[in-house]
C-alpha positions in Angstrom: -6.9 2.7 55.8 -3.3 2.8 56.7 -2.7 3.6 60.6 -0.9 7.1 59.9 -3.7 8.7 58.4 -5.7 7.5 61.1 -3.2 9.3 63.3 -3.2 12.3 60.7 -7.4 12.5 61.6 -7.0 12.1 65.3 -4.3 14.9 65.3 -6.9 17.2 62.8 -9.5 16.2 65.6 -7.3 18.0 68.6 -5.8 20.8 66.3 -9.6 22.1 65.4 -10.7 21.2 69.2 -7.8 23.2 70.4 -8.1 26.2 68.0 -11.6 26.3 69.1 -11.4 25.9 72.7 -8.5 29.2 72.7 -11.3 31.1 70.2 -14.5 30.6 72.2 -14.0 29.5 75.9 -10.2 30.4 77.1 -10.8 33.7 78.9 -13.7 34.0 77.4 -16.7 35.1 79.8 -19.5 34.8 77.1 -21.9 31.7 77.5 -25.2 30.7 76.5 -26.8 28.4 73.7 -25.1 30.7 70.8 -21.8 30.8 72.1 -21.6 26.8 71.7 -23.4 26.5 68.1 -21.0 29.1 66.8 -17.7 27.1 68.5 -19.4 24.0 66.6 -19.9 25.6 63.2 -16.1 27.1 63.5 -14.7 23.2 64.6 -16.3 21.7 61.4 -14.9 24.1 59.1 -11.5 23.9 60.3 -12.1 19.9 60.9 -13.5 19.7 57.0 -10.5 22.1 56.0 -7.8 19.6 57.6 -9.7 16.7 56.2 -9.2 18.1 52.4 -5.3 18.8 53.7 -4.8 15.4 54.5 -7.7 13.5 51.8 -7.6 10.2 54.0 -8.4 7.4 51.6 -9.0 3.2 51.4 -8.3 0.5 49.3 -10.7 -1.7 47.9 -10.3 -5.2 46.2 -12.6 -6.0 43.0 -12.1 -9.6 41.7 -12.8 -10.6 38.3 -12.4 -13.5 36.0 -9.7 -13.1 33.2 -10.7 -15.3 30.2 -8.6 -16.5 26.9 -9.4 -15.1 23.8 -11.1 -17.6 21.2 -10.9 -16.3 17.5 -13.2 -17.9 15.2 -11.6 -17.0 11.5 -13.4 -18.0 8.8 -11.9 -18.0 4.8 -15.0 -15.8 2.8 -13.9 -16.4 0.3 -15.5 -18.3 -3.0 -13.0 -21.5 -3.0 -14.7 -22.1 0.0 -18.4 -21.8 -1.3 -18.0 -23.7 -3.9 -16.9 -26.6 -1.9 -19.4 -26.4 1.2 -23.2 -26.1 1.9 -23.4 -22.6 3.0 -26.2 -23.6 5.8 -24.1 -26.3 7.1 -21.2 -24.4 7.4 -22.9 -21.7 9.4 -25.0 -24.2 11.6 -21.4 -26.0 13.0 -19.8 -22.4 13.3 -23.1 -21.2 15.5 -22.8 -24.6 17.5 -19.0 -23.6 18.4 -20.2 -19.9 19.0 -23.4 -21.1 21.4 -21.2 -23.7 23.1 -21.4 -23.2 27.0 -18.4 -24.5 28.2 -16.2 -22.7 25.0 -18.3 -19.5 26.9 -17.2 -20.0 30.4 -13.4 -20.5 29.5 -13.6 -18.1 26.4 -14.1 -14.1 25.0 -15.6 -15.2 21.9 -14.6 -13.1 18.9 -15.9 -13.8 14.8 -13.8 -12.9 12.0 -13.7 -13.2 8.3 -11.2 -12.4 5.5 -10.5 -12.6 1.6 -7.8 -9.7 0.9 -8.4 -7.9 4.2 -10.0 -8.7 7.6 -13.5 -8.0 8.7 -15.1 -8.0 12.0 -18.7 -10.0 11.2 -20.2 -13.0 11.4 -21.8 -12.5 8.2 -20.0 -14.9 6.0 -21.6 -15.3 1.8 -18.4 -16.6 0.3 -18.0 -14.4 -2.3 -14.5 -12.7 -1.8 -12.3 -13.3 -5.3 -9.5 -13.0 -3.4 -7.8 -14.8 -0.1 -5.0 -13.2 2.0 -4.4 -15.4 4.8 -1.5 -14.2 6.1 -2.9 -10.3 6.6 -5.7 -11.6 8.2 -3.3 -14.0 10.7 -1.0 -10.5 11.3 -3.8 -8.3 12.4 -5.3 -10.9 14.9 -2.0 -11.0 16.2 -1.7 -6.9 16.6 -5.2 -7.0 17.8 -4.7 -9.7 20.2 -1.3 -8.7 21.4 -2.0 -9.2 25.2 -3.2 -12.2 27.1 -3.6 -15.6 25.7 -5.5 -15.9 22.6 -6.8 -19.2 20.6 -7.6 -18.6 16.5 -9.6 -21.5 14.9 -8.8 -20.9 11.2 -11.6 -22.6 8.7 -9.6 -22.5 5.5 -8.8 -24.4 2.3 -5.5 -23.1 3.0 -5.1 -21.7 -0.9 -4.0 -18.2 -0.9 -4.1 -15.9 -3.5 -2.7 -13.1 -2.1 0.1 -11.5 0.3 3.3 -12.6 1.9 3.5 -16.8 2.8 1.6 -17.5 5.9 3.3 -20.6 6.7 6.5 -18.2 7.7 4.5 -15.8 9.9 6.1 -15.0 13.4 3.1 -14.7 15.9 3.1 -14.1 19.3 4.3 -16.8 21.3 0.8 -16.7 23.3 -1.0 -17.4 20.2 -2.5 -20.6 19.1 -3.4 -21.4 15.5 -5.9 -24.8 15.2 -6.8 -25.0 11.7 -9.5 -26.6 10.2 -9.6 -28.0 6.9 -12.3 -27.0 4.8 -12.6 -29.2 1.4 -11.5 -32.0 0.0 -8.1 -33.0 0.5 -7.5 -35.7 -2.7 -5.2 -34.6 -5.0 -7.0 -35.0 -8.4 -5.3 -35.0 -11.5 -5.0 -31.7 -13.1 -3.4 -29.9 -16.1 -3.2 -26.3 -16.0 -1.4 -22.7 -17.4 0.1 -21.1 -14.6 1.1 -18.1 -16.1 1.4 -15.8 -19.7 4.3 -13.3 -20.2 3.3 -11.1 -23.2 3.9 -7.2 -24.1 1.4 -4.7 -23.5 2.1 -3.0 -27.0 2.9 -4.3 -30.2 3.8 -2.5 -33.5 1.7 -2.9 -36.8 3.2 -6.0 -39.4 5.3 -7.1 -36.3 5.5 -10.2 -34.6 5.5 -9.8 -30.7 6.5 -12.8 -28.3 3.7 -15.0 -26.2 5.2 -17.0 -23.7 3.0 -19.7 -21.7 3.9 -22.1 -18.8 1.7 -25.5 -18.4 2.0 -27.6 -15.4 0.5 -31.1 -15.1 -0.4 -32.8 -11.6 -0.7 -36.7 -11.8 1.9 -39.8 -12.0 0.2 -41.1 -15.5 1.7 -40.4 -19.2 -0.5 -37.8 -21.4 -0.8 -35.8 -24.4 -2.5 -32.7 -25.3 -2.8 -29.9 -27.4 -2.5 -26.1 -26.4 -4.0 -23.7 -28.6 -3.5 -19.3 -29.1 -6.1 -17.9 -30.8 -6.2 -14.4 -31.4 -9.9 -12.6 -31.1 -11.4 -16.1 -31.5 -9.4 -17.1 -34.3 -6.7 -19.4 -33.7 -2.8 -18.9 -34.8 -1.1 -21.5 -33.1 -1.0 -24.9 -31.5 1.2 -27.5 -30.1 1.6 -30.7 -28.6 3.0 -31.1 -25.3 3.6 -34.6 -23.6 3.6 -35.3 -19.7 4.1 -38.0 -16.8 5.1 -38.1 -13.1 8.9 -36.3 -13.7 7.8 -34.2 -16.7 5.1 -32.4 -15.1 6.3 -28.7 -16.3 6.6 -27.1 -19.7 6.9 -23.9 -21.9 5.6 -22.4 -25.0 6.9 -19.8 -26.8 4.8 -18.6 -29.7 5.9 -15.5 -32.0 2.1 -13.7 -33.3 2.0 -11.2 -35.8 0.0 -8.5 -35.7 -2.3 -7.7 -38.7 -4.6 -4.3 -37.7 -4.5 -1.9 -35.2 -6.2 -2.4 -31.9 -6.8 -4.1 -28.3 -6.2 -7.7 -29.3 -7.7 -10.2 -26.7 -5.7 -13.5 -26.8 -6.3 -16.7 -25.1 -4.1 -19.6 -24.3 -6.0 -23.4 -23.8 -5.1 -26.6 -23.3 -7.1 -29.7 -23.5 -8.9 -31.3 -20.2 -8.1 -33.9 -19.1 -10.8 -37.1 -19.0 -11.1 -37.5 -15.0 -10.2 -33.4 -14.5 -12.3 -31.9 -11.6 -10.8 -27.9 -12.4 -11.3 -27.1 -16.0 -10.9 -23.4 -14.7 -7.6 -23.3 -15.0 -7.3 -24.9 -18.6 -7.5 -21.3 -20.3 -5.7 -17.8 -19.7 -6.2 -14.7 -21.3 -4.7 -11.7 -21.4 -4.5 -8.7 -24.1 -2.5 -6.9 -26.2 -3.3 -3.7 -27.9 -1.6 -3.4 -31.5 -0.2 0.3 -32.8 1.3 1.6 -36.2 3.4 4.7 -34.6 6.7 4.2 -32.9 9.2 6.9 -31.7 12.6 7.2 -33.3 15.4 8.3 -30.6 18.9 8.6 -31.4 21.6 8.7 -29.1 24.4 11.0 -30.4 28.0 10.5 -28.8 31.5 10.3 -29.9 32.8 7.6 -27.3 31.8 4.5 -26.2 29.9 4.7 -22.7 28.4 2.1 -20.2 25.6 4.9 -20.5 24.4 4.4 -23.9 24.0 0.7 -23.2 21.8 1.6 -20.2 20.0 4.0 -22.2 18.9 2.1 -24.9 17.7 -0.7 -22.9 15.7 1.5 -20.8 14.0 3.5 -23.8 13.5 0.2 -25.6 11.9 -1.5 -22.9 8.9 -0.1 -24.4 8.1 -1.2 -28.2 7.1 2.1 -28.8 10.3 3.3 -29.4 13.1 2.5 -31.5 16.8 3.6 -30.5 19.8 4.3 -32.5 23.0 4.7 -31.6 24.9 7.2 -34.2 27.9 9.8 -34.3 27.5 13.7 -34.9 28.1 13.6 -38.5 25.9 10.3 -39.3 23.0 12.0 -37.2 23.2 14.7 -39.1 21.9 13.2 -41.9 19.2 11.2 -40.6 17.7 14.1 -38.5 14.3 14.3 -40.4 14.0 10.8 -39.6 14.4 11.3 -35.8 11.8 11.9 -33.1 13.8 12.6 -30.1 18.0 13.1 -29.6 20.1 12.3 -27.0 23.5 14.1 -27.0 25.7 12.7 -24.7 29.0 14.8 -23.5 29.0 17.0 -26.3 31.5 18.7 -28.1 32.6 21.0 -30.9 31.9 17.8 -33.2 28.5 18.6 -32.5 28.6 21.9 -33.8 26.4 21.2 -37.3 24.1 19.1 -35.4 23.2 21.9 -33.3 22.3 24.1 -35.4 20.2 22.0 -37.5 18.2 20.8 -34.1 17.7 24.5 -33.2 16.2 25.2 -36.0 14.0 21.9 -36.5 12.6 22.2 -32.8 12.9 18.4 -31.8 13.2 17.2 -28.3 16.4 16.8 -27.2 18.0 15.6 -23.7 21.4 16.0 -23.0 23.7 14.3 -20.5 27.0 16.1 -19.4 30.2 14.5 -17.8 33.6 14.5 -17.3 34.3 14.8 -21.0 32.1 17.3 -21.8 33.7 20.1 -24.3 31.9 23.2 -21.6 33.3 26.2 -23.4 31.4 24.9 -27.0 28.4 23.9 -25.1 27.5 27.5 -22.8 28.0 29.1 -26.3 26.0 26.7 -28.9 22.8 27.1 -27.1 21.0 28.8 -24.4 19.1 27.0 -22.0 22.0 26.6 -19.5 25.6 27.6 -19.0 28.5 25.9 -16.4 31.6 26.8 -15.5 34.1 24.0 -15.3 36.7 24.1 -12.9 38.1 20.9 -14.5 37.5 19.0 -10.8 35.9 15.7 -10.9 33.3 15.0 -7.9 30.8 12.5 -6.9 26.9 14.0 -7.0 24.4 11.9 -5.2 20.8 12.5 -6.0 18.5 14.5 -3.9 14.8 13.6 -5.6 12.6 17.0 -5.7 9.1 16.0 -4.7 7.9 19.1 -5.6 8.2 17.9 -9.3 5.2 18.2 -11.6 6.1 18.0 -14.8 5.2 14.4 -15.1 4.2 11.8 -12.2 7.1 10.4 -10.4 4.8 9.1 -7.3 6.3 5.6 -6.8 9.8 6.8 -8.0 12.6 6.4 -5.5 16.2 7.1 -4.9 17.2 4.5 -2.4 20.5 4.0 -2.4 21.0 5.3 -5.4 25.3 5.8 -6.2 26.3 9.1 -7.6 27.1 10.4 -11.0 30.1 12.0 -11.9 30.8 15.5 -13.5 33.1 18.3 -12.4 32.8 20.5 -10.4 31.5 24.3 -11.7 28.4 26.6 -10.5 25.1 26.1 -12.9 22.9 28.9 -14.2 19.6 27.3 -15.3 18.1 30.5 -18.1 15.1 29.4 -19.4 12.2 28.1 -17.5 13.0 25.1 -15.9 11.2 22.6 -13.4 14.5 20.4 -11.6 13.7 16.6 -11.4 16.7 16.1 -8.6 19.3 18.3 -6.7 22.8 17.4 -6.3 24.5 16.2 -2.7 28.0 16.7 -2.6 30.0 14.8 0.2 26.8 15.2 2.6 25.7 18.6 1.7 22.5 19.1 -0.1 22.9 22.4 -2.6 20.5 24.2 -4.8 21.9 23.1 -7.7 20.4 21.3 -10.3 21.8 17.7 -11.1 18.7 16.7 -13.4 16.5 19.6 -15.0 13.6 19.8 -17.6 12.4 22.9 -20.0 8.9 23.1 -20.7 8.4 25.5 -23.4 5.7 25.2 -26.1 7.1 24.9 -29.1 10.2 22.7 -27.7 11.1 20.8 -24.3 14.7 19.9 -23.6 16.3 18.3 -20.3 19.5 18.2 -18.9 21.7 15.5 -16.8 24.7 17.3 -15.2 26.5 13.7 -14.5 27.7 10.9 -16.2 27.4 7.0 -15.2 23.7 6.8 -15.4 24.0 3.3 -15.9 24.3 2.5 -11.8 21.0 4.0 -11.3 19.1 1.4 -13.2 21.2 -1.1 -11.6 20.7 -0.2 -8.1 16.9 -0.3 -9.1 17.2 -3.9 -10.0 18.9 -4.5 -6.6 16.3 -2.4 -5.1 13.1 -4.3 -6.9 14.2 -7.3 -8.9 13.3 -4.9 -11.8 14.5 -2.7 -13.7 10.5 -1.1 -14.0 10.6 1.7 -12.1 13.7 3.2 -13.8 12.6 2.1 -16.7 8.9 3.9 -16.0 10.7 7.5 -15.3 12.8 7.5 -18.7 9.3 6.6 -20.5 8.1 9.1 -18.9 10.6 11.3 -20.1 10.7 10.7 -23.2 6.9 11.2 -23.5 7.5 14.5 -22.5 10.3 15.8 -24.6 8.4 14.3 -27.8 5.1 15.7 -26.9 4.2 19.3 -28.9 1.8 22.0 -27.4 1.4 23.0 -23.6 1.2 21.1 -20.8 -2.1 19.5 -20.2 -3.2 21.1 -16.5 -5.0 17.5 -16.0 -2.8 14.5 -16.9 -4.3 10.7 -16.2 -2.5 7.4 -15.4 -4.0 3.8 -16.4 -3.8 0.4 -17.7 -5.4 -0.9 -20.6 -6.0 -3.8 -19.3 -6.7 -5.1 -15.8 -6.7 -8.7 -15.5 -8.2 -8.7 -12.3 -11.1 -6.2 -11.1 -9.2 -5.7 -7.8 -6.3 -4.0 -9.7 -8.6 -1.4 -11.6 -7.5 1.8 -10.5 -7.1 5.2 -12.3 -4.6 8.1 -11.3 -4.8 11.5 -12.5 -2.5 14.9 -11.7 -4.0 18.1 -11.5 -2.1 21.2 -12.2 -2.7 25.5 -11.3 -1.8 27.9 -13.7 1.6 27.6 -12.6 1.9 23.7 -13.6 2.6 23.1 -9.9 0.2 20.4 -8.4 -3.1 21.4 -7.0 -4.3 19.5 -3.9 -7.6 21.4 -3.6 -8.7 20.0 -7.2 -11.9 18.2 -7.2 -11.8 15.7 -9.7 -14.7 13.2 -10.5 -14.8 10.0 -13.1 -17.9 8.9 -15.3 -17.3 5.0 -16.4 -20.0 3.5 -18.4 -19.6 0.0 -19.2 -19.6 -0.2 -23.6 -22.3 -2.7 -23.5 -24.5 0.1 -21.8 -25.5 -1.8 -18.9 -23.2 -0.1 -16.1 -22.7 3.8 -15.5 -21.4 5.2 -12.3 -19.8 8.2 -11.2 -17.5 8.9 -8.3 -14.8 11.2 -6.8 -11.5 11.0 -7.3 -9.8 10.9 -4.1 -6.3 13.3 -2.8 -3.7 10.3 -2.0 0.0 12.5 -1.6 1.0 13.6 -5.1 -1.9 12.4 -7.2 -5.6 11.8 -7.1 -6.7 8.0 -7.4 -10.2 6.0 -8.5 -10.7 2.6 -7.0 -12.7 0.5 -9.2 -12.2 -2.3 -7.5 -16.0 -3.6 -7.4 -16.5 -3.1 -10.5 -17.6 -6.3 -13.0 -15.8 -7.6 -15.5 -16.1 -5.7 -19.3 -14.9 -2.6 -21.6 -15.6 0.3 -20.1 -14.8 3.8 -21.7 -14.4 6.9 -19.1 -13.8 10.4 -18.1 -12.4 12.0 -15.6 -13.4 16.5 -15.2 -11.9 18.8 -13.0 -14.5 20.8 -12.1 -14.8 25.2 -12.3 -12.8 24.4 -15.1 -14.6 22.1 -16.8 -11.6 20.1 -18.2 -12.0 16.7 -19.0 -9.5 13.7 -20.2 -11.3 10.1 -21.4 -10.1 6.9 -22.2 -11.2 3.2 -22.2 -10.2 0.2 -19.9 -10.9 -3.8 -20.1 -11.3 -5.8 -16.9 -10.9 -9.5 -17.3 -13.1 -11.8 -16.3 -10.6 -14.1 -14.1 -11.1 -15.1 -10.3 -7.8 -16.9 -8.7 -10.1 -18.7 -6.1 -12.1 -20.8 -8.7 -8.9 -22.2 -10.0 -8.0 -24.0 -6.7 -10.3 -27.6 -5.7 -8.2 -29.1 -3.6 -7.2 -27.9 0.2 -3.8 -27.6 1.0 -4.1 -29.3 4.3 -0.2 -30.4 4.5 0.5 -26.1 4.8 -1.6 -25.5 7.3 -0.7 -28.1 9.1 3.1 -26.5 8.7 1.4 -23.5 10.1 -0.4 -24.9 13.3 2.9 -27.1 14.4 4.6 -23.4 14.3 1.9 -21.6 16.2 1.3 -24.0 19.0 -1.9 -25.7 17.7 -3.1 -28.7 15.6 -5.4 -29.6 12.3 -8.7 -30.9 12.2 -10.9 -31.4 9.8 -14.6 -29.8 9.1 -16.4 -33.1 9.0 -15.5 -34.0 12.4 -15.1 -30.8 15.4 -15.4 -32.7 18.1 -11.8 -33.3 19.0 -11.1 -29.5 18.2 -13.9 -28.4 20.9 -12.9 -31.4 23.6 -9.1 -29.6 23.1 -10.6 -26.2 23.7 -12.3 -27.1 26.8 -9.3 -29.2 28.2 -6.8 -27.1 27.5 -4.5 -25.9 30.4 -3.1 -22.7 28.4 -6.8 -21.4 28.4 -8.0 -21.7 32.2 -9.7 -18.8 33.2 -7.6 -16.3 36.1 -8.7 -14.9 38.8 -7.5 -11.5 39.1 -8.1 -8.8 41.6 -7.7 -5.0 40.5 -7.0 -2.2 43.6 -9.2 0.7 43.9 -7.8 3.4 45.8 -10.8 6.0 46.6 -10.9 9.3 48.8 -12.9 8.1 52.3 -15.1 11.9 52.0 -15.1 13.6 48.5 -13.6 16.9 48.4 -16.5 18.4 47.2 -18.6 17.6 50.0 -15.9 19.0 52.2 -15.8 22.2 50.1 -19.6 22.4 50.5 -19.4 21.7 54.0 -16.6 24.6 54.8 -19.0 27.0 52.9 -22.4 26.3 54.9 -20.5 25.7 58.4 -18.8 29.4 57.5 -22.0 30.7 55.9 -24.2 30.0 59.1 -21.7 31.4 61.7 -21.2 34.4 59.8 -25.1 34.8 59.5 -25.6 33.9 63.3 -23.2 36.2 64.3 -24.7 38.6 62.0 -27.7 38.2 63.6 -26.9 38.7 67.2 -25.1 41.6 66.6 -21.6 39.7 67.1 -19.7 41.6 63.9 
């Protein structure tokens, strides 16, 4: 206790003595037994009361032992079952877990992983999936104080995320890996990958294109093979050695009948080849006989048209011309969808015969847009043009429900051009994007869609289109995403009838089971999205040995189903909104293909990258000796000693507040008794 509150209790000592002394004995001729007890009652209540004024306290010291954090993370997943003895495995983990000197210098922690972490020390090796570097990063956000030491069991094949080699940990983290598997390089001949459509047309041919890799020094020749629902339609010969380890196929199939068309690509195994898992690929194709006819309609060349036509074609479901006024014209029974760009008078017949046929049609305005013919020729919009030419930066409406634009984005996105002029939007409209105009965000529309029942139309008030889908490849590496909303679009203005008030999302085909997931929008009366929707999916697998049913769960704009455990098969579906008792069904494949079977061999040179980076060192499963006698002499993990301060009241205020109340209760009653009130 510091010596000025001892000074503070010494003074509260005298200033109640004093106050009491004054009350009860200065000039005071009253003595006797009472007298006293009531002067000692009063000098604890005003001794308790200065007390809680100046709440003397004293510090305490409580030592304690600081250790290191030891991490035991262990690969779950099945490249490492197939190469150890599961009993065996466990056993030496437990051994490093019961160790007594790894307890007296260690907090002992047990992990596991395949595409996410888990905190157990149940391990089955049955994860199709391996994500080392996840797994690394949260041990490091976990573990982001004090010195901490991960043992890594790993083949050191990943199958998923960013490239762990690369990661930046926390300089006070160690990695020590340990290599589980066999580290000999066998000889091996595998496809690495197939690039095919997810749609072709009926009496087409669609592309396949296959990449085979060889590992080994010798000279070989084999045969790859495509066969098309067990029936094959092409082969080839391919030769190898030590510098011509890598080549490509590139087959063109036809398709013959309508349907999901499962095609798989093998090569021949090798005689001394230890992974025949990766000899064959498969993937799937699913074969139609209808294909949209768009024309674009323009009478000047445009980096826009190019754009366009890629975009729209980018699906082989649809087939783009590029035609004048009059030429259109002609051909307009033959034409599914038009796309007028920067109209003018020339396109006077044209309207007239697409106002009376009802087709889709999506106009894009610019600079060189004829305004006075346009307001008059038809009457979904009108503009006045003030002949002023101005930049217009998109401002994306996420309040847009027409279609699904969840993982559409903006970013960075250049403006269009068009002149300047206030917009009247007449018929009923839903707007896609607003315009910005040199920083200011206006309620004005810059990309619109009308959703009428017997025709839907849209509107782009900007020319230069073309930059968008560029900035989405600098953006992505892709042109996908851009490419995804003008499908989208189109889908829309060549659809007939109402609006569907439950619209759902999905592949076809999911080559892996942890990619199976379903979307679906639902919509009020108003088309505008309804959060408070409950949704549920039936799948049943065809072969009638699966059925389950489970919600759909809210996730931002859209409602999601994670299939993600299910097995491997066709399985039809349905998803209901329910009160209304609307339904939407469909069909799906999952593939039967696991990325962790097609890896033998561990890749003991990366992780020993990874440990040099993080401060540790590579052993090897056979032999943990050397890891544990490194654990045990390491100097970075000695236990500290470290004290912790506890500063605590010397009296509780309470029992000073209790004490104040009795003291004053029993003079008052005393003096109540003796007739001293």
């Amino acid at each position: 206790m510091e010596i000025l509150t001892v000074l503070w209790i010494v003074l509260a000592i005298l200033a109640a003595s004093a106050i009491v002394y004054y009350q009860y004995f200065y000039k005071n001729s009253r003595k006797g037994s009472t007298h006293k007890i009531l002067a000692g009652l009063r000098f604890c209540t005003l001794l308790a009361a200065f007390l809680l004024l100046i709440n003397p306290k004293f510090t305490t010291n409580e030592y304690f032992l600081e250790k290191a954090n030891l991490v035991l993370l262990t690969d779950n997943s099945s490249s490492i079952g197939n190469v150890v003895d599961q009993d065996a495995f466990l056993s030496k983990l437990q051994n490093l877990v019961n160790d007594q000197d790894l307890i007296d210098r260690f907090d002992i922690a047990q992990y596991s992983f395949g595409s996410q972490l888990d905190y157990n020390d149940s391990l089955n090796f049955d994860k199709k999936n391996s994500n080392l570097a996840v797994a690394l990063e949260k041990i490091d956000e976990i573990y982001s104080n004090g010195a901490t030491a991960i043992v890594m069991f790993s083949d050191g094949n990943q199958t998923l995320g960013r490239d762990y080699e690369f990661l930046d940990l926390d300089s006070e983290i160690s990695v020590n890996s340990v290599v589980v598997g066999d580290t000999t390089q066998y000889e091996d001949i595998a496809i690495s990958y197939i690039n095919c459509n997810l749609y072709a047309f009926l009496n087409n041919q669609f592309p396949v294109e296959a990449s085979i890799n060889y590992t080994g020094q010798g000279e070989i020749s084999k045969n790859v093979t495509i066969s098309m629902n067990g029936k094959t339609i092409f082969r080839q010969r391919l030769d190898f050695d030590g510098d011509n380890n890598s080549q490509t196929i590139n087959a063109l199939l036809e398709a013959k009948s309508v349907g999901v068309k499962n095609i798989v690509v093998q090569i021949e195994n090798l005689p001394t080849e230890k992974n025949t898992f990766n000899n064959k690929r498969e993937v799937a194709i699913e074969v139609i006989d209808e294909k949209t006819k768009v024309a674009i309609v323009s009478n000047m060349p445009h980096p826009d048209i190019g754009a366009l036509k890629k975009s729209i074609e980018s699906n082989e479901q649809r087939q783009v011309s590029i035609k004048t006024p009059d030429k259109a014209l002609k051909e307009i029974d033959d034409t599914d969808l038009f796309i007028l760009y920067q109209p003018t008078g020339n396109f006077r017949p044209l309207y007239n015969r697409i106002n009376k046929s009802g087709v889709g049609v999506l106009t894009i305005a610019g600079t060189k847009t004829d305004w006075n013919f346009l307001n008059n020729i038809q009457d979904k919009f009108s503009k006045e043009n003030f002949n002023q030419t101005e930049d217009i930066l998109p401002v994306l409406n996420k309040a847009f429900r027409v279609f699904g634009i969840s993982d559409f984005s903006i970013e960075n996105f250049p403006p269009l051009m068009d002149n300047l002029g206030d917009i009247e939007l007449k018929a009923t409209h839903d707007i896609l994007m607003f315009q910005r105009i040199k920083g200011v965000d206006l309620d004005k529309p810059l990309f619109s869609v009308f959703n009428e029942s017997s025709k839907k139309e849209a509107v782009v008030f900007g020319e230069n289109i073309w930059r968008w889908r560029v900035q989405t490849y600098r953006n992505t590496q892709n042109f996908e995403i851009f490419d995804e909303l003008i499908g989208k679009l189109m889908v829309f203005l060549t659809s007939d009838g109402r609006k569907s008030r439950l619209e759902v999302e999905h592949k076809l085909i999911f080559e892996n089971s942890s990619d199976a997931k379903i979307r679906a929008y639902s919509f009020d009366e108003s088309y505008n999205f309804d959060p408070n929707s409950s949704l549920t999916i039936q799948c049943s697998a065809k072969n009638g040995s699966f059925t389950r049913e489970l919600p759909m769960l809210l996730k931002g704009g859209y409602f999601e189903a994670d299939l993600s455990d299910f097995p491997s098969g066709e399985y039809s579906f349905t998803v209901t909104k329910k009160i209304e008792n609307t339904s939407h069904s469909g069909s799906f494949r999952i593939l039967e293909y696991n990325p962790e079977n097609l890896l033998f061999s561990a890749n003991y040179k990366k992780l020993q990258r990874l440990s040099k980076r993080a401060n540790g060192e590579v052993f090897y499963f056979d032999n943990l000796a050397p890891l544990r006698e490194k654990l045990v002499a390491s100097t970075q993990f000695i236990p500290v000693q470290k004290s912790r301060q506890n500063v605590v009241s010397l009296i509780d205020f309470r029992v000073l507040l209790g004490l104040i109340a009795v003291t004053l209760a029993l003079e008052w009653f005393l003096r109540k008794y003796n007739g001293l009130i």
